[in-house]
C-alpha positions in Angstrom: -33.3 8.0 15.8 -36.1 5.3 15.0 -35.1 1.8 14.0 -36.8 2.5 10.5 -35.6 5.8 10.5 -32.1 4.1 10.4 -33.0 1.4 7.7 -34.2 3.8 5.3 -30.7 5.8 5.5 -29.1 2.3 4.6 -31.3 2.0 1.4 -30.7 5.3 0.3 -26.4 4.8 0.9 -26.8 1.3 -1.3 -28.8 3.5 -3.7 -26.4 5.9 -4.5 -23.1 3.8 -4.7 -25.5 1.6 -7.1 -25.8 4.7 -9.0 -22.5 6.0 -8.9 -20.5 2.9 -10.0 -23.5 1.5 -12.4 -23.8 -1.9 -13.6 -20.5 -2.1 -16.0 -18.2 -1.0 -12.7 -19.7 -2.7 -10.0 -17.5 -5.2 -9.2 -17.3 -5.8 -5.3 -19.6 -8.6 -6.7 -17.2 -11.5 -8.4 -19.1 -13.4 -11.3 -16.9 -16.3 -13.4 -13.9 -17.5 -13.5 -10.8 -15.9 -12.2 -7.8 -15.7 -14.9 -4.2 -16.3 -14.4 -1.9 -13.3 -14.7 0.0 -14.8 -17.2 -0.4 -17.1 -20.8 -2.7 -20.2 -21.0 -2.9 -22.5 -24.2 -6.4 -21.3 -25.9 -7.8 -24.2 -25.9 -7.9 -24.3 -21.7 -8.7 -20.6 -21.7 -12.3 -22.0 -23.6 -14.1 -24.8 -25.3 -16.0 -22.2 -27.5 -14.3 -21.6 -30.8 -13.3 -18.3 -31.8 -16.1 -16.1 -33.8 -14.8 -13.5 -36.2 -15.6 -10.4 -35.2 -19.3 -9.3 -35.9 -17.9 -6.5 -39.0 -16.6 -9.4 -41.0 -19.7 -11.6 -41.7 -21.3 -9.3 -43.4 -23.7 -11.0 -45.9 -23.4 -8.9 -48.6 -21.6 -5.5 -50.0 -23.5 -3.3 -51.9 -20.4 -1.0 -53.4 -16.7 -0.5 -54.0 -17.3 1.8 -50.6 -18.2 -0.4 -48.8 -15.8 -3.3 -49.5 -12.6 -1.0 -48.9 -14.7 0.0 -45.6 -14.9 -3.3 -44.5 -11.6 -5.0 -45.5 -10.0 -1.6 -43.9 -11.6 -2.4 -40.5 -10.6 -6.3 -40.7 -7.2 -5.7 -41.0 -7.1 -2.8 -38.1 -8.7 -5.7 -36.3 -6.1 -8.2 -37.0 -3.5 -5.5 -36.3 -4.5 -5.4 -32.8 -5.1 -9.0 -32.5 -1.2 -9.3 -33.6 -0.2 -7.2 -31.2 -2.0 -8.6 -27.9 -0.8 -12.0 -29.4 3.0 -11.1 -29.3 2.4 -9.5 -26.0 1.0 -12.9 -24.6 4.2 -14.6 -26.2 6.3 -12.3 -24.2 4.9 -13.2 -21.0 4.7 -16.7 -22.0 8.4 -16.6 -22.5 9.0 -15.0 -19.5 6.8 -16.5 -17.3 9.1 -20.0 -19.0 12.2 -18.4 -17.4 10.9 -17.8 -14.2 11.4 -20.5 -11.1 11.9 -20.1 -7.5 12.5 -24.0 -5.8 9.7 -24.9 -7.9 7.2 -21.8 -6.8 6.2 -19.5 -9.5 6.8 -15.5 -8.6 6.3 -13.8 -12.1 5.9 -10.4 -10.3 8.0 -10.8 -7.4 8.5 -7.0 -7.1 5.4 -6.5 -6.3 5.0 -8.8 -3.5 7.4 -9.2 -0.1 8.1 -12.9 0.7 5.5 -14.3 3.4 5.4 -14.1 6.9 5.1 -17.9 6.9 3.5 -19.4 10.6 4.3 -23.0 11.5 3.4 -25.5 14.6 4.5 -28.2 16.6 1.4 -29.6 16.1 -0.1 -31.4 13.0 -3.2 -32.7 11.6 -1.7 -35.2 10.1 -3.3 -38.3 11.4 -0.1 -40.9 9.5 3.1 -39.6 7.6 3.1 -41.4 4.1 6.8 -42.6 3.1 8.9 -41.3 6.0 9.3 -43.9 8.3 13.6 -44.5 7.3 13.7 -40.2 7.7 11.9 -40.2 11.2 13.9 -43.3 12.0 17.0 -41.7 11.5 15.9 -38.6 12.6 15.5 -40.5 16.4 19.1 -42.2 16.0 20.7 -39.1 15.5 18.6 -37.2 18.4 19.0 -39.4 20.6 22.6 -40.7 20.1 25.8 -39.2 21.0 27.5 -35.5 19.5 29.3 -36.1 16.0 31.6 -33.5 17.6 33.2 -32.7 20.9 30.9 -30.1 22.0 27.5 -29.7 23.1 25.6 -28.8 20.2 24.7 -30.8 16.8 22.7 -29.8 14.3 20.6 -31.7 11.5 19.2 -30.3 8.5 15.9 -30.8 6.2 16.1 -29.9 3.0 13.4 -30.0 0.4 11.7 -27.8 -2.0 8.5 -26.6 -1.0 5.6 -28.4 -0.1 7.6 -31.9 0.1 6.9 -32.4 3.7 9.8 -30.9 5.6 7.5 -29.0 8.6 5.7 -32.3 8.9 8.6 -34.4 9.2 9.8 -32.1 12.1 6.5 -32.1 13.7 5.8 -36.1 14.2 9.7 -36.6 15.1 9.3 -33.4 17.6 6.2 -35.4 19.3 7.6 -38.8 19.3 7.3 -40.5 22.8 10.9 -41.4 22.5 11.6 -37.7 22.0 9.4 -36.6 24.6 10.9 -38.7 27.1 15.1 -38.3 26.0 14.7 -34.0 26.1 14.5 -32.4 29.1 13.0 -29.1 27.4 11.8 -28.9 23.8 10.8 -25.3 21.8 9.7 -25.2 17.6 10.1 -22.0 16.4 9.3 -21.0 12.8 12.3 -18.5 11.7 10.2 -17.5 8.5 11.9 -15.0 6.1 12.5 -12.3 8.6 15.4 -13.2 10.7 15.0 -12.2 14.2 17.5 -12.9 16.9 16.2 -10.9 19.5 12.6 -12.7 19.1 14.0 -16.0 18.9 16.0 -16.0 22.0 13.1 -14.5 24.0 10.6 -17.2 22.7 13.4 -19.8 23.5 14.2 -18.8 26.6 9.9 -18.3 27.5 9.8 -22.1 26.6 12.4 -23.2 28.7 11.3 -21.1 31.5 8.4 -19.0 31.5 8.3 -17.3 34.4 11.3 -15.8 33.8 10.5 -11.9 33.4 11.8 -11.0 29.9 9.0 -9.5 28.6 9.8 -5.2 29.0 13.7 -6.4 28.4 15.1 -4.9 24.8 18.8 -6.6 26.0 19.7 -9.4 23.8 23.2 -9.8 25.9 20.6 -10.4 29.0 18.7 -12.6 27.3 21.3 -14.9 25.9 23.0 -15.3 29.5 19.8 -16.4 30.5 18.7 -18.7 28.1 22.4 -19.6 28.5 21.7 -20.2 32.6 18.6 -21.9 32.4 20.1 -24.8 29.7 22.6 -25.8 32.7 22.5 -29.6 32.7 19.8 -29.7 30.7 19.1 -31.8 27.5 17.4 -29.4 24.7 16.0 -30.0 21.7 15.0 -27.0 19.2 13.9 -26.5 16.1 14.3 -23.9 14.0 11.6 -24.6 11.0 11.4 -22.4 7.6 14.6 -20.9 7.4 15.5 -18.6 4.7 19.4 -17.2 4.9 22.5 -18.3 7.0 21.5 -15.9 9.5 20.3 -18.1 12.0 23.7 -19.6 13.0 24.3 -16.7 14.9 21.9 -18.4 17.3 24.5 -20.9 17.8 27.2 -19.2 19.7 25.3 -18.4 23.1 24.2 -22.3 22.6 27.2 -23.6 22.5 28.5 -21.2 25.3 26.0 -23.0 27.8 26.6 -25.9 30.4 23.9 -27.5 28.8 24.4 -31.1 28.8 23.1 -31.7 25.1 21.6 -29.6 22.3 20.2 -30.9 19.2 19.0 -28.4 16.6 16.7 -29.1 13.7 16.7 -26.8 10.7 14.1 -27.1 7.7 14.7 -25.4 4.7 14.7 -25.0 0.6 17.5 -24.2 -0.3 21.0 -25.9 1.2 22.9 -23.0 0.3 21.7 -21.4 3.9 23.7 -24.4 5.7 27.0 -22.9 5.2 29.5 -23.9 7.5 27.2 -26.5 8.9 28.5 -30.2 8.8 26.2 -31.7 6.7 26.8 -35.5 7.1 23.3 -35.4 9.1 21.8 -33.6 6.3 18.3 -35.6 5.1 17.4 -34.5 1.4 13.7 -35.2 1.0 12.8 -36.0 -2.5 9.6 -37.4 -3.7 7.4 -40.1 -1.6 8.3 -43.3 -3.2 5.5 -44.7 -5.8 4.1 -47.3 -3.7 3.3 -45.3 0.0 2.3 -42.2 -2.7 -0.4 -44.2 -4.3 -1.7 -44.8 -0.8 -1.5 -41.2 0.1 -3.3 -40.4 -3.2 -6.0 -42.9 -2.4 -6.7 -41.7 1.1 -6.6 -38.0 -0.2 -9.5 -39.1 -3.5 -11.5 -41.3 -1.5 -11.3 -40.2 1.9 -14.1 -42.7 3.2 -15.1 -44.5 0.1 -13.4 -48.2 -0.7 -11.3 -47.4 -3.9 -12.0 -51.1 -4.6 -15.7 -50.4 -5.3 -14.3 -48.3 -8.6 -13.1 -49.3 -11.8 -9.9 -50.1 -12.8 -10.1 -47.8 -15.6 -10.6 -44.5 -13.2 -7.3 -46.1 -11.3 -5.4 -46.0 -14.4 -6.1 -42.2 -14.9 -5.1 -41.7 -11.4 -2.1 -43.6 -11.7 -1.6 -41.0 -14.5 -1.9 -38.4 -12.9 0.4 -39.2 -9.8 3.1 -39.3 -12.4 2.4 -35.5 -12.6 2.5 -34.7 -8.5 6.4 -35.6 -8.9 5.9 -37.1 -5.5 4.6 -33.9 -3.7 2.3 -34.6 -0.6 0.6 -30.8 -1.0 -0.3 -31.9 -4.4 -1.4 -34.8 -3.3 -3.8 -33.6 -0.9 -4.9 -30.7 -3.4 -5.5 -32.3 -6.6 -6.9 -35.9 -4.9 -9.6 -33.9 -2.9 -9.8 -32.4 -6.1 -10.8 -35.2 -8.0 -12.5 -36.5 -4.7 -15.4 -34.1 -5.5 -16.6 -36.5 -8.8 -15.6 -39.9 -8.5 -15.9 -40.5 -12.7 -14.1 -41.0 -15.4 -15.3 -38.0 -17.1 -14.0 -35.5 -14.2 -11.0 -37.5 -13.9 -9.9 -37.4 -17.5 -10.4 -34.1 -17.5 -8.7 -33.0 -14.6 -5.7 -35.4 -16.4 -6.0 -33.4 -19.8 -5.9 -30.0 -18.4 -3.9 -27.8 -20.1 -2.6 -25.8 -16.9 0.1 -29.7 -16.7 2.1 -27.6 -19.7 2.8 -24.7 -17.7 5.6 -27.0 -15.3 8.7 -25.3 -16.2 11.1 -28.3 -14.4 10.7 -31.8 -13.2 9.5 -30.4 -9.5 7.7 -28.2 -10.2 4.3 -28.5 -8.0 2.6 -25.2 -8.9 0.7 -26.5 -11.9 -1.2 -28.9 -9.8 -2.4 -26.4 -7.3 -3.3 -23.7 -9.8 -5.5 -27.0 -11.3 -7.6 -27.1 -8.0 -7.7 -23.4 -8.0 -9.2 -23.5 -11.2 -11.5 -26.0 -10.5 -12.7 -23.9 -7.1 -16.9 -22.9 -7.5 -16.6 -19.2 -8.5 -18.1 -18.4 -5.2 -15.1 -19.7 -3.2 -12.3 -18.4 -5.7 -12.5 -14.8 -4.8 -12.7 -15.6 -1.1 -9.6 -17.6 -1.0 -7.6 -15.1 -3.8 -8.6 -12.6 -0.9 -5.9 -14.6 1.4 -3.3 -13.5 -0.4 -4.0 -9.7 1.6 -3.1 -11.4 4.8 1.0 -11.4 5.6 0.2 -13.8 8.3 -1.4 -17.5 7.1 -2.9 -18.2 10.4 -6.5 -16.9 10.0 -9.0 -16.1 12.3 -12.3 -17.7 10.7 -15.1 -14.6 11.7 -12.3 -12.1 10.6 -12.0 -13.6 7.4 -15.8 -14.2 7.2 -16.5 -10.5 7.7 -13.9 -9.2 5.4 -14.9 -11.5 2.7 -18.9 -10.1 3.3 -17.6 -6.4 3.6 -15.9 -7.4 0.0 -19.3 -8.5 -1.7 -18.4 -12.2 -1.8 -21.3 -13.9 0.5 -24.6 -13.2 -0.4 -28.1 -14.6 1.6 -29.8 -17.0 -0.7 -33.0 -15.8 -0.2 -34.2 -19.1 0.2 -33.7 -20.2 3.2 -32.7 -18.2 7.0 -29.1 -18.5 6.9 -27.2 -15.4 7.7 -24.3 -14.2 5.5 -21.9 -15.2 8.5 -23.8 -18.6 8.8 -23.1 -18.7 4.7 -19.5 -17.6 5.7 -18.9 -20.6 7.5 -19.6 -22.7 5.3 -17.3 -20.9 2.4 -14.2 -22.0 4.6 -15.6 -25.4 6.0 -15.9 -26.1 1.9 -11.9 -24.5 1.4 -10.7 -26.8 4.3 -12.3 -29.6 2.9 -10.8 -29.0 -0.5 -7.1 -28.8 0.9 -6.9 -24.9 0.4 -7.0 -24.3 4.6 -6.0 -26.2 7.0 -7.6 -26.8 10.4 -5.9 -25.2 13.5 -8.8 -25.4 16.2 -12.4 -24.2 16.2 -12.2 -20.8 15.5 -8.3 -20.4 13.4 -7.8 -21.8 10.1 -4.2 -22.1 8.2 -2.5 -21.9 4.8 0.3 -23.4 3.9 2.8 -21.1 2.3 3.0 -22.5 -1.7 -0.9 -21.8 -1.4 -0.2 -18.6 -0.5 1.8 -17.9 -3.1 -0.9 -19.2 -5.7 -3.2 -16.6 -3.8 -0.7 -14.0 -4.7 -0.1 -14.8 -7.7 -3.6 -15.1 -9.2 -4.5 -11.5 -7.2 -2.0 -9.4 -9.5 -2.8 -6.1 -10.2 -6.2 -6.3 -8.0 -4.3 -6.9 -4.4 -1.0 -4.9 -3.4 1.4 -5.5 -0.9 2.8 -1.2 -0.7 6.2 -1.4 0.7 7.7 2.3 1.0 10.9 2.7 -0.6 10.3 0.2 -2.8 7.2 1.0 -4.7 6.5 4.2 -5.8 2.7 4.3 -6.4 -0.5 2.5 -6.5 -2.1 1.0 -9.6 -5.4 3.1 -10.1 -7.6 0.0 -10.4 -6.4 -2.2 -7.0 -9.0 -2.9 -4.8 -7.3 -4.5 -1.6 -3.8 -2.3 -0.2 -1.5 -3.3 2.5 0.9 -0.6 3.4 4.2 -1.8 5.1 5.5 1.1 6.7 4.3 4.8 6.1 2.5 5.6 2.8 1.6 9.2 1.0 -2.2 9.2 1.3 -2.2 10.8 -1.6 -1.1 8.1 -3.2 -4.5 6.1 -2.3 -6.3 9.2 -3.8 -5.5 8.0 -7.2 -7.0 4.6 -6.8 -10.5 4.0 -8.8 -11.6 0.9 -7.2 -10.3 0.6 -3.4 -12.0 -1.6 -1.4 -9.6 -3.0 1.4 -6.7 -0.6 3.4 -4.5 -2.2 5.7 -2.4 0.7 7.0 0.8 -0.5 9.7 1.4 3.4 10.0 -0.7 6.7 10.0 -0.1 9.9 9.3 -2.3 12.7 9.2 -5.1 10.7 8.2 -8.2 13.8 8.0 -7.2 15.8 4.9 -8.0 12.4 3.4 -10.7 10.6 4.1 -13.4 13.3 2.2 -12.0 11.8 -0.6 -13.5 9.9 -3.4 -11.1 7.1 -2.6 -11.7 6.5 0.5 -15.6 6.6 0.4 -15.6 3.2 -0.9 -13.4 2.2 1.2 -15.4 -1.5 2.8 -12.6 -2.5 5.2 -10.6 -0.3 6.8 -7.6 -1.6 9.3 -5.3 0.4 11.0 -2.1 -0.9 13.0 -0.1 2.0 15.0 -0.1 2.3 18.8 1.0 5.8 18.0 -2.3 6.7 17.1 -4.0 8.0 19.6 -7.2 9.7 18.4 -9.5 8.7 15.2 -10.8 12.1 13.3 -14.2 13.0 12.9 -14.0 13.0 9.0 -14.3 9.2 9.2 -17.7 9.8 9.1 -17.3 10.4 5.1 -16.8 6.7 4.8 -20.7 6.2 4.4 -19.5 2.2 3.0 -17.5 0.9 5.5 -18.7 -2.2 7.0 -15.4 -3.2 8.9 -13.6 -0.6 11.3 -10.5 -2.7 13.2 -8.7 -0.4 15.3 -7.6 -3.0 17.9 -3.8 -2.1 17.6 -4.0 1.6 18.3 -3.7 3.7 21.1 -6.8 5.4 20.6 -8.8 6.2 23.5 -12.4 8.0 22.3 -14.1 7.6 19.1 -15.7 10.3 17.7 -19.6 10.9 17.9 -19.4 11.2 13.8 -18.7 7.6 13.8 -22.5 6.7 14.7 -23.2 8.0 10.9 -21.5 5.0 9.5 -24.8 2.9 9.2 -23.0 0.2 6.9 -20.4 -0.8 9.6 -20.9 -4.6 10.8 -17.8 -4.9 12.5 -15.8 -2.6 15.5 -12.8 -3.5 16.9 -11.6 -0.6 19.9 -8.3 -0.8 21.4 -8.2 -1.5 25.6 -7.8 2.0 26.0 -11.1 3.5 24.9 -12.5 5.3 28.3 -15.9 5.3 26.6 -18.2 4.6 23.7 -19.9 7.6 21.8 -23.8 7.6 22.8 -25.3 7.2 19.5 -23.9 4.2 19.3 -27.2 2.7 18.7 -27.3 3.9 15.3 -25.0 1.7 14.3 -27.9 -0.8 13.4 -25.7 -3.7 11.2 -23.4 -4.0 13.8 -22.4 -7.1 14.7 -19.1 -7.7 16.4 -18.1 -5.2 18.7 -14.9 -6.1 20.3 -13.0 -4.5 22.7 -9.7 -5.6 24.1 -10.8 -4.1 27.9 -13.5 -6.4 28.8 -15.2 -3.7 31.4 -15.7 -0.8 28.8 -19.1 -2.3 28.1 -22.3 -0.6 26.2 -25.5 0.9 28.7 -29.1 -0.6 28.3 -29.8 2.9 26.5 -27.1 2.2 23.7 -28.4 -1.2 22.9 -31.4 0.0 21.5 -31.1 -0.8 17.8 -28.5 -3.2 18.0 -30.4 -6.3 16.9 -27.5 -8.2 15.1 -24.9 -8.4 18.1 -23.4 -11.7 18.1 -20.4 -13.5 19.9 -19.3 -11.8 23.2 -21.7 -8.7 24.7 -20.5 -7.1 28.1 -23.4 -4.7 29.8 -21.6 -2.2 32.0 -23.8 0.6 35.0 -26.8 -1.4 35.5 -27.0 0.9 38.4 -27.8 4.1 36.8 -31.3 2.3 34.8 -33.9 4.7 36.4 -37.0 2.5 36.2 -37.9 -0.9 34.6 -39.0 0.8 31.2 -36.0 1.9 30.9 -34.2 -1.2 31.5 -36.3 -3.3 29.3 -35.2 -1.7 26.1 -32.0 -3.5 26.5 -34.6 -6.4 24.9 -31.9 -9.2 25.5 -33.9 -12.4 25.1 -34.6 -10.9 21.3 -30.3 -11.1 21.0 -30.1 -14.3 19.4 -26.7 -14.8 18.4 -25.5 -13.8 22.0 -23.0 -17.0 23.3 -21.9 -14.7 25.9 -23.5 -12.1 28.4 -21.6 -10.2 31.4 -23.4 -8.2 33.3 -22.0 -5.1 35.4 -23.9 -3.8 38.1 -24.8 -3.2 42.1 -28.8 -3.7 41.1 -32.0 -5.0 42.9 -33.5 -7.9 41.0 -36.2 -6.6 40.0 -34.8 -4.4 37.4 -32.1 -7.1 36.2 -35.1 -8.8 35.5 -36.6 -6.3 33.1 -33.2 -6.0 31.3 -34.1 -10.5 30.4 -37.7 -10.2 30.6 -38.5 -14.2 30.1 -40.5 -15.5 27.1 -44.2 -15.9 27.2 -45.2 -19.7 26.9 
């Protein structure tokens, strides 16, 4: 089919979802701001004041009629403006009630905790306030056992958000450190204890060419861990814990000829210490006043000389500070924050918000990031809400990127030649920048876990986070679904609005996807290596623009799939044998990834494929017949290319037709 040919199809598939959701229902595009799920004061909520409604300033009555006509309607009116009120004094009172360690979770039973991801690493150039923690924190790793045996264990305990992780990371990468342990490992625990995972990422780090990796014996594992710690001196830390579970770690430890062990533990709440002797415990409260007016500064300022600005904008921000209760995540949110307008006006603003009323105790930090949330451009607000879908906070930037474009959420200006991705970019250079991600290298991005938690929070009732057994249905106007376990498709059926489905199991899948539901489907993932073949109905899903079947076992997509003109993004599993021939069809497509670097496309299948960008392997460059046919391939017109690899037992003369050189 003819390049045009294709386009036109496009057009007409944009045409008719334009027609079939109309104006008031289309919604993949987000306009304005973004409420919060639960009650704000009216006088945050707008500056506007509140019109009657139009019925009651009527300018005159003619008769009796119409009087009881009118006055009949106002007080229906202020019936149902009663009722909504005492509905939003509910929540308010229950949202009031509602604290976990200082995080907000009004609808925790709709949400599973995180899968929280931490680091050895930090990008923390200087710790503000900590220098008698990480001081102490040497003494005791470095000094002798409280106890007779081999293992000691200190504890961080702080609410969230307070700096525990960070602490832990610049003691773990002191020189002093580096140089006392003979082997060091960080392992984040997270909310899901797992003993078997932890022992075989221990026992990697100590020794990783040991082969563990097929093994499902914990009883091998420990002995080995337990073999290679002989004489040695370890340091671990266990960071994010979340139950009393993780002492069962300690046995096999202290079982070992190790010479020393010295564990670290970060957590919120102490009550997961249990039996622990907690005469090394280290509390972190709030960063004194002093070193927390230099971390504001740094955070507001960045490069500017705080000097150059009146004392009258330091006096709000010593105001404000009084609000962070100490927090350096608040810090870094709400001083970036009012880093964006270095005035008085934005300051006092951001100082007379009404969101400081919703702190329900005295460390409570959620307030303060829900203040830079709200302050967020509306263009980035539904791309970082959109976050909250992902259960791991480590994020890979084009994946992101792609989602948020399947999702409606970049647009091209028009203006100028930047691509959507190129726009994409720049959506989370600006989140890192305001404190929202954090930097992991050049192509991941972070979150830290309280920000995921605003991201949940603010997503009610348009993102779900299905877990089978304990919901029983969908809401019919969620847009982004991820499915822990096995779902009823049926359930999905019933949705109006899907947009996103993250599915971690499959069932029979075909009976489905004809469906209303999943024809508007934008970004479809699917995690199940017992999946083995994709069904040809999936070429009903006319809107998808993101197809990630990486994680399946899946080894040859159906012809149909080439129908799916819309899809930008393809990501096959290693075991695909071979890509359908009409590939070529598939003119938007721009990242196809596969995890089997020699199942490459032929010159014939590039055709159409103008937008490939990143990685593209070229596989049977023997089989081109003639140089016509091996210039289609048209590769010096692939712009976004960064890499080429080229398969083939070919004369030269036809390689050169497949890169034919630009005319000067």
């Amino acid at each position: 089919m003819k390049y045009m040919e294709l386009e036109r199809k496009v057009q007409e598939i944009n045409k008719a979802e334009e027609e079939e959701e109309g104006d008031s229902t289309t919604t993949s595009r987000f306009t304005g701001k973004r409420s919060f799920p639960f009650h704000l004061p009216t006088a945050f909520l707008s500056k506007k004041k509140r019109r009657l409604p139009a019925s009651s300033q009527s300018s005159s009555l003619s008769t009796d009629e119409d009087i009881v006509r009118q006055v009949t309607s106002i007080l229906k009116q202020i019936k149902s403006i009663e009722s909504k009120l005492k509905e939003e004094t509910m929540l308010e009172e229950l949202f009031d009630q509602i604290t976990l360690n200082g995080v907000y979770d009004p609808r925790e039973h709709h949400f599973t905790q995180n899968e929280r991801v931490t680091r050895s690493s930090t990008n923390e150039r200087k710790i503000y306030g900590r220098n008698d923690e990480i001081q102490r924190l040497i003494e005791f790793l470095t000094g002798p056992n409280a106890n007779n045996g081999n293992v000691s264990v200190v504890p961080i305990v702080g609410m969230g958000g307070i700096g525990k992780s960070t602490l832990a990371q610049f003691t773990f990468n002191n020189s002093e450190i580096k140089n006392y342990f003979d082997k060091k490992a960080w392992i984040c625990v997270s909310n899901h204890f797992d003993r078997y995972r932890i022992t075989k990422e221990m026992l990697h780090i100590i020794s990783p060419n040991v082969q563990c990796c097929s093994t499902s014996n914990l009883d091998f594992l420990e002995r080995e861990l337990q073999r290679h710690l002989t004489r040695k001196k370890f340091l671990l830390v266990l960071d994010d814990i979340w139950s009393d579970e993780w002492q069962w770690l300690l046995a096999p430890l202290q079982s070992s000829q190790a010479q020393v062990i010295k564990i670290i533990v970060t957590c919120r709440d102490p009550m997961v210490l249990r039996s622990i002797d907690e005469r090394n415990k280290i509390i972190l409260k709030g960063i004194d006043h002093h070193e927390y007016w230099s971390l504001f500064l740094n955070c507001a300022f960045v490069e500017n000389n705080p000097d150059n600005y009146s004392q009258k904008l330091h006096g709000i921000g010593r105001r404000i500070v009084k609000k962070l209760m100490g927090s350096p995540l608040a810090s870094k949110t709400v001083g970036k924050l009012l880093g964006r307008d270095l005035t008085e006006k934005h300051w006092k603003a951001v100082l007379e918000s009404d969101l400081w009323k919703l702190k329900t105790d005295a460390h409570d930090i959620m307030p303060a990031l829900a203040l830079s949330y709200y302050h967020l451009p509306p263009h980035l607000q539904p791309c970082f809400v959109y976050c909250s879908l992902m259960r791991y906070h480590y994020f890979e930037m084009e994946e992101l990127i792609y989602m948020w474009i399947a999702n409606g959420y970049i647009h091209e200006s028009g203006i100028n030649s930047k691509t959507m991705h190129d726009i994409g970019e720049e959506y989370c250079h600006e989140l890192l920048a305001m404190g929202f991600f954090d930097k992991v290298d050049s192509t991941k991005v972070k979150m830290h876990d309280l920000m995921h938690d605003l991201a949940e929070l603010v997503s009610y009732g348009e993102i779900c986070i299905y877990n089978k057994g304990k919901d029983e249905k969908l809401t019919k106007n969620v847009r982004h679904v991820y499915v822990q376990g096995l779902i009823d498709l049926g359930l999905v059926c019933e949705t109006n609005n899907l947009r996103t489905l993250v599915l971690k199991q499959v069932g029979g899948m075909s009976p489905f996807l004809n469906h209303e539901a999943f024809k508007r489907v934008r970004v479809l993932v699917i995690i199940d290596h017992n999946m083995q073949e994709l069904p040809d109905d999936v070429s009903h899903l006319k809107h998808l623009q993101y197809l990630d079947l990486l994680r399946t076992s899946i080894k040859s997509i159906p012809e149909s799939l080439c129908v799916l003109y819309q899809l930008r993004v393809l990501k096959l599993p290693q075991y695909i044998l071979t890509l359908p021939s009409q590939v070529h069809s598939l003119i938007n497509l721009e990242i196809l990834d596969t995890l089997n670097r020699k199942n490459g496309l032929m010159c014939t299948q590039l055709m159409n494929l103008n937008k490939l960008r990143g990685l593209l392997s070229i596989v049977s460059l023997e089989i081109i017949r003639n140089k016509k046919e091996a210039t289609k391939a048209k590769l010096n017109e692939r712009r976004h290319i960064k890499e080429l690899n080229l398969h083939w037992n070919i004369d030269k003369v036809q390689l050169q037709a497949c890169c034919p050189r630009r005319s000067t």
